[in-house]
GUGU-856068 format. One record per residue (C-alpha): residue number from 1; residue in one letter; x, y, z. Coordinates in steps of 0.1 Angstrom, whole numbers, plus 5000, padded with zeros to 4 digits. Layout:
N
NUM / A / X / Y / Z
...
***
This chain:
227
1 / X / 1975 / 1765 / 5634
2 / X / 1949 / 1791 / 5641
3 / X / 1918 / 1787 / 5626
4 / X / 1926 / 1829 / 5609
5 / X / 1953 / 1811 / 5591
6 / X / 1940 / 1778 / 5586
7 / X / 1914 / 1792 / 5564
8 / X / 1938 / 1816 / 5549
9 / X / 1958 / 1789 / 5536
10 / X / 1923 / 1770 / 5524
11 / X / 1917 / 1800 / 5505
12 / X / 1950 / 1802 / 5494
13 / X / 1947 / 1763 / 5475
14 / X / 1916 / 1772 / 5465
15 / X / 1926 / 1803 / 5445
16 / X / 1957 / 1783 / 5432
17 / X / 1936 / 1753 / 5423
18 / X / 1917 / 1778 / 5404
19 / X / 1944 / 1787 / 5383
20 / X / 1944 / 1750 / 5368
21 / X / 1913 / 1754 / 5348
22 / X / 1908 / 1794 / 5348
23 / X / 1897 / 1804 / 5314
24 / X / 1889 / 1841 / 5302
25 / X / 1881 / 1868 / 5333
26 / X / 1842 / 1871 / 5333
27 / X / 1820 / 1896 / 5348
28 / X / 1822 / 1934 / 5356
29 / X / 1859 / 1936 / 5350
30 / X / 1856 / 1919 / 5315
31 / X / 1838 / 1942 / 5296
32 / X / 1857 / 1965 / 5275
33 / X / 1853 / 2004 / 5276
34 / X / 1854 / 2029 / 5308
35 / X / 1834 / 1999 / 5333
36 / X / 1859 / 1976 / 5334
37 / X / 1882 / 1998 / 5330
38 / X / 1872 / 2015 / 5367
39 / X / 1862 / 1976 / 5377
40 / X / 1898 / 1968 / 5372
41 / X / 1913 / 2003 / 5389
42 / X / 1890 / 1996 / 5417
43 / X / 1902 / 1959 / 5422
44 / X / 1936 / 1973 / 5422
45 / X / 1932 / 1998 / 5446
46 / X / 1914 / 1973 / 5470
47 / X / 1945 / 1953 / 5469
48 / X / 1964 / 1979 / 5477
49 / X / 1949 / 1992 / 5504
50 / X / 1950 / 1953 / 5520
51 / X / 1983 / 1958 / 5526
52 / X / 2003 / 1946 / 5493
53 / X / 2012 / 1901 / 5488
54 / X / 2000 / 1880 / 5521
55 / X / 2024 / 1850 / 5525
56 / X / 2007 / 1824 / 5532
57 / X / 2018 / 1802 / 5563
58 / X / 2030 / 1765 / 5553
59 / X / 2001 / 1736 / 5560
60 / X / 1994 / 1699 / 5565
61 / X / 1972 / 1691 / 5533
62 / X / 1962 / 1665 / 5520
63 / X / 1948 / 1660 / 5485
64 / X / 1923 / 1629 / 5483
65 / X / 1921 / 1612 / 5448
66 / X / 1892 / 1586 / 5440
67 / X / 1921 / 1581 / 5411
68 / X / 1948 / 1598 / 5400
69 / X / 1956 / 1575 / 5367
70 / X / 1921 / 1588 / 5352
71 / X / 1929 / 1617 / 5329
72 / X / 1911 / 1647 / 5351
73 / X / 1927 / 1632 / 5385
74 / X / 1962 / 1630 / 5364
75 / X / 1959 / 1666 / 5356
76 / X / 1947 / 1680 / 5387
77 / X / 1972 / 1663 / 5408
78 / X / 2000 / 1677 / 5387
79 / X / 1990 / 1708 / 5379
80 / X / 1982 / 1712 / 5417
81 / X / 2013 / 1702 / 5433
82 / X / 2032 / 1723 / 5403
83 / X / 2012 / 1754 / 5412
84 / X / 2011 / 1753 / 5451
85 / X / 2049 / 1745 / 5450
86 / X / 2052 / 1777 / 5431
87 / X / 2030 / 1800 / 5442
88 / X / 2026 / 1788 / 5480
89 / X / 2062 / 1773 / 5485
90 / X / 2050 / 1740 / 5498
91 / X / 2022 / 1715 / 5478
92 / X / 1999 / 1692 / 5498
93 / X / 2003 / 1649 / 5504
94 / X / 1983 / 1634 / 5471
95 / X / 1962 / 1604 / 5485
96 / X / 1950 / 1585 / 5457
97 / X / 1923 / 1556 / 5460
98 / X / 1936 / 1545 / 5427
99 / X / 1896 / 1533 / 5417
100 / X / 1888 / 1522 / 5454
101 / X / 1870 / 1538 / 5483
102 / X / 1888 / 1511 / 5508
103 / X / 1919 / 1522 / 5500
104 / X / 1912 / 1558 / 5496
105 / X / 1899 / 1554 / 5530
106 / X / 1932 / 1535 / 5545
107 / X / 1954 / 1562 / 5528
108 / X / 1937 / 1592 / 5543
109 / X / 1926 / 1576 / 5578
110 / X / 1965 / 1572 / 5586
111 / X / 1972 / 1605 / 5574
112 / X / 1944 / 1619 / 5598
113 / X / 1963 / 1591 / 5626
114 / X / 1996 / 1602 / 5623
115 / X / 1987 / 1637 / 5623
116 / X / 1989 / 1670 / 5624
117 / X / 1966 / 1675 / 5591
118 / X / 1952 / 1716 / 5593
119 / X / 1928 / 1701 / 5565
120 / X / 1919 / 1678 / 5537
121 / X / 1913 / 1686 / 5503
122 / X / 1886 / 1663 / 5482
123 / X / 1890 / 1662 / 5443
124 / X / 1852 / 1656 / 5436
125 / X / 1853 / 1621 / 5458
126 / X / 1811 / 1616 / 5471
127 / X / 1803 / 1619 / 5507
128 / X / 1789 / 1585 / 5509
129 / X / 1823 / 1567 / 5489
130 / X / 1844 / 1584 / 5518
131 / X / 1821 / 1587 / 5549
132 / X / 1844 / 1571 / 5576
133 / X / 1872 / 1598 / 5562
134 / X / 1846 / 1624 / 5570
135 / X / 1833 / 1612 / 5602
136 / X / 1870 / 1607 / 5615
137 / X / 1883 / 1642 / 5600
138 / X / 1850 / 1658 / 5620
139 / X / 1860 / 1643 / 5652
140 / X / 1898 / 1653 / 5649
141 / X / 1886 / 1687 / 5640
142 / X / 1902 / 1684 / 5606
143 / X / 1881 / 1706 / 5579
144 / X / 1872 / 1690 / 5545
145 / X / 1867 / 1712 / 5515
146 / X / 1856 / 1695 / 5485
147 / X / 1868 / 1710 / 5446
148 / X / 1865 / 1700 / 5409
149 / X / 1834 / 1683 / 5410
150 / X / 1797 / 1686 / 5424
151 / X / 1792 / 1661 / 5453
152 / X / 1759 / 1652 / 5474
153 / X / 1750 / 1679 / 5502
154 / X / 1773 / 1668 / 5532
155 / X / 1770 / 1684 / 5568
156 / X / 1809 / 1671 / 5577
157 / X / 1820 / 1690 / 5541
158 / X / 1830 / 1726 / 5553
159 / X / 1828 / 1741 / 5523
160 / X / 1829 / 1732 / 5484
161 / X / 1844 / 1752 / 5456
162 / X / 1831 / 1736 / 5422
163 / X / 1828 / 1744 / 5384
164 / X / 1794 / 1745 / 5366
165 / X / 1789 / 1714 / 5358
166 / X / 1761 / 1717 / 5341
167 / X / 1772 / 1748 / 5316
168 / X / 1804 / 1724 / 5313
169 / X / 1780 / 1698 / 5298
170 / X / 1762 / 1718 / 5280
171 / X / 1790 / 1736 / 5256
172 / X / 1803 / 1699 / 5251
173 / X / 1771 / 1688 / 5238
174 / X / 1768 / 1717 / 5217
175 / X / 1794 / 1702 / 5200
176 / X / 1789 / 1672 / 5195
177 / X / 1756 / 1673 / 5187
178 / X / 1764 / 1697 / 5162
179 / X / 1786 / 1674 / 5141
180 / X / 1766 / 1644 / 5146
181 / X / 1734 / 1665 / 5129
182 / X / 1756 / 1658 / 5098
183 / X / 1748 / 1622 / 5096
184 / X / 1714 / 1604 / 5090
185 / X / 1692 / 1601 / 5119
186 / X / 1696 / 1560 / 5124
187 / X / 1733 / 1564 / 5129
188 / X / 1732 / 1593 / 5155
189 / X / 1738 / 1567 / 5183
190 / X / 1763 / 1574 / 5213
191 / X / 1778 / 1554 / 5246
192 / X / 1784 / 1567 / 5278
193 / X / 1810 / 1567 / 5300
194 / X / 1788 / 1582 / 5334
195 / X / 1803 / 1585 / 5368
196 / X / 1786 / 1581 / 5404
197 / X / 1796 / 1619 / 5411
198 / X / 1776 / 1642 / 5416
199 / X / 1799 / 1663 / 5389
200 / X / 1789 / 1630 / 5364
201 / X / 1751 / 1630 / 5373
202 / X / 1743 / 1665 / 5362
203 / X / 1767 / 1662 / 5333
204 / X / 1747 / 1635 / 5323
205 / X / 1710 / 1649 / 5331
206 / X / 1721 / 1678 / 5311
207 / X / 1732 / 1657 / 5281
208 / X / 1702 / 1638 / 5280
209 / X / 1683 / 1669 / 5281
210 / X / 1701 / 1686 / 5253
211 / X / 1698 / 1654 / 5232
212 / X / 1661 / 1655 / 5232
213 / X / 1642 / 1661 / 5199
214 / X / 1677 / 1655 / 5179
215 / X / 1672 / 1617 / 5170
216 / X / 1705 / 1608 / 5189
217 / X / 1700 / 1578 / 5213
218 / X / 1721 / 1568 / 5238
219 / X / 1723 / 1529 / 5230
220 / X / 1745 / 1521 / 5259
221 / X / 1759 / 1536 / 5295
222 / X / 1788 / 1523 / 5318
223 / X / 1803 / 1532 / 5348
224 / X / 1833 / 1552 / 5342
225 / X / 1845 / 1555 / 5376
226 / X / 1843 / 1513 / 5387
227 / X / 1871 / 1492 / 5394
***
């Protein structure tokens, strides 16, 4: 596939994967009245003028899991497959690791062996938990773009298309905290479930930030993401 198309069809996932979490439109086009009113004429017009619907050529994709079983992974991977099927007419090859990195590993390096793979999409999955993956998808020439979660910077990660995690953190903890200010101070006491992403560090840097100077402790941590 040529590289035009390849990364048509990346963008393509991309703005279907989207489409799984999207939430209200933000920005320019949002706001009510005669801007976003143009914002949104504008945005029409600059589709129009592309030329109308691209479609998008069919690819070899596959879709790397560190589990599937966990509820995000669960979601994603059918909500994914559902959309791509739909909107792109073709969905990419789930590999899921179901909790382990040696199996993740085996899954995607014989999908890399057998081959063709145009590229290889990483659900959140860190650098260093999949680094023979990356070195072997860098020698094959097989781009890896990394979604859903933040990971460590990565040189052999072409690109990475992730939420806020930390904004995602912070509304949660809004709540919580907000309902746990309703009880006496010796009983605001929580456990958490933390994860070795990069997604679950900031999450958790920004709870422990938020919690300060509310007399909630965290009284115990695990590893949510351990087999």
């Amino acid at each position: 596939m040529k590289r035009g198309a390849l990364w048509l069809v990346a963008m393509a996932l991309i703005v279907v994967f989207a489409a799984t979490g999207c939430g209200k439109v933000k920005g320019v086009a949002a706001q009510p009245g005669p801007v976003g009113d143009r914002a949104k004429a504008e945005g029409k017009q600059a589709a129009a003028d592309a030329g109308g619907r691209t479609k998008v050529p069919s690819a070899n994709v596959a879709l790397l899991l560190m589990s599937g079983k966990d509820d995000s992974g669960k979601r994603l991977k059918a909500e994914i497959m559902d959309l791509s099927k739909k909107n792109l007419g073709w969905a990419p090859s789930p590999c899921d690791g179901k909790g382990d990195a040696k199996m993740l590993e085996q899954c995607a390096e014989g999908i890399i062996d057998s081959g063709p793979v145009d590229f290889i999409v990483s659900n959140g999955v860190p650098p260093k938990d999949m680094s023979r993956i990356l070195k072997k998808a860098y020698f094959k020439k097989v781009p890896v773009i990394n979604i859903g979660s933040t990971v460590a910077p990565s040189k052999l990660v072409a690109a990475s298309y992730t939420p806020d995690d930390s904004a995602a953190s912070r509304i949660l903890n809004q709540y919580f905290i907000r309902h746990l200010m309703n009880v006496p101070e010796p009983q605001r006491k929580v456990v958490v479930l933390s994860s070795s992403t990069g997604g679950g560090s900031e999450r958790y840097r920004q709870l422990k930030s938020d919690i300060k100077g509310t007399g909630i402790k965290i009284i115990d941590e695990a590893q949510a993401d351990q087999k």
